[in-house]
C-alpha positions in Angstrom: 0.0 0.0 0.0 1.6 3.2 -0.8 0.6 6.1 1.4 0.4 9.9 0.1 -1.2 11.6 2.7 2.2 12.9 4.1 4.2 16.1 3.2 7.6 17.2 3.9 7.0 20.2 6.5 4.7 19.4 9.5 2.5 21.7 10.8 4.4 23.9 12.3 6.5 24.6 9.1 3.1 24.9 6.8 2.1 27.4 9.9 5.1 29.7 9.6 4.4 29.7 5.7 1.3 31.0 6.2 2.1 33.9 8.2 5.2 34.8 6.3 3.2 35.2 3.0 0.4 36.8 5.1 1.2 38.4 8.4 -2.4 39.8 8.9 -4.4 36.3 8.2 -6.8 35.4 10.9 -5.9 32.3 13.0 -9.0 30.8 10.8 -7.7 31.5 7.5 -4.4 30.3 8.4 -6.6 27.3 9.5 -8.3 26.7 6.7 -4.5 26.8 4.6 -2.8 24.1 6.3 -5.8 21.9 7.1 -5.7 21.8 10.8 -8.2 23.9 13.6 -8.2 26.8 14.3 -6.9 25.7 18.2 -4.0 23.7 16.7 -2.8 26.9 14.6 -3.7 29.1 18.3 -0.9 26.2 19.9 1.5 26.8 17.2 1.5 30.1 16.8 2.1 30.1 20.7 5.1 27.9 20.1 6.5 30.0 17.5 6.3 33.1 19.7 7.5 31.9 22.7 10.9 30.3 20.8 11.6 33.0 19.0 10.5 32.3 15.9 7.7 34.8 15.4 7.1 38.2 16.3 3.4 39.0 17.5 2.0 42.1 16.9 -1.3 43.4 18.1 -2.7 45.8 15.4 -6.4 47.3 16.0 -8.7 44.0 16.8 -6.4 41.7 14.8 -2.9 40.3 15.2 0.4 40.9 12.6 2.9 38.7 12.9 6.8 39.0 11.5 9.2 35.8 10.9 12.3 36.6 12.8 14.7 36.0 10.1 18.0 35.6 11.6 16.4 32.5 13.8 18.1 29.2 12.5 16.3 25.9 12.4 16.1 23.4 15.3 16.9 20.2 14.3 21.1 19.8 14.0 20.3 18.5 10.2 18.9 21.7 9.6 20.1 24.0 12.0 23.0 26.3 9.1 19.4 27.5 7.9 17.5 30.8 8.7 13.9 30.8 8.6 15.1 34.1 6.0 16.4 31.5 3.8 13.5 29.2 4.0 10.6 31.7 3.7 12.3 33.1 0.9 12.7 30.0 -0.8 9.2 29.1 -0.6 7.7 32.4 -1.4 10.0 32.0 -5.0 8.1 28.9 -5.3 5.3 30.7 -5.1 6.3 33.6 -7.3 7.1 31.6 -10.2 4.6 29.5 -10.1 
């Protein structure tokens, strides 16, 4: 049996994706983008704050978030990345597509 349902980022990754091509996206929309709740994203988004990872924003009734660029992956396979490097790679996927 051969299985596709898997993808190469987990949530978390798909989550900082989100917000880096749209800093103002409601915790639904982001949500709705990666295919998890709106809680999980609320967790996430959490865990990318408190490590560094995002920057939070409060902005009228609505949140803007920033990907702290110079922050370097966590796992020691990936860890000579910057979340710079990534998002930017992904948004040129985006671009060109």
């Amino acid at each position: 049996m051969i299985r596709d349902d898997w993808t190469f980022l987990s949530n978390h990754g798909h989550v900082l994706v989100a917000l880096a091509r749209n800093p103002d996206a409601r915790t639904r929309d982001v949500a709705d983008a990666v295919g998890i709740t709106e809680r999980a994203v609320q967790q996430i988004v959490a865990d990318l704050v408190e490590h560094g990872y995002l920057d939070k924003e409060k902005v009228g009734r609505r949140n803007r978030y920033r990907v702290t660029r110079e922050s370097h992956f966590r796992h020691e396979l990936e860890s000579g990345v910057t979340l710079g490097a990534f998002v930017d790679l992904v948004s040129k996927s985006v671009a060109t597509s």
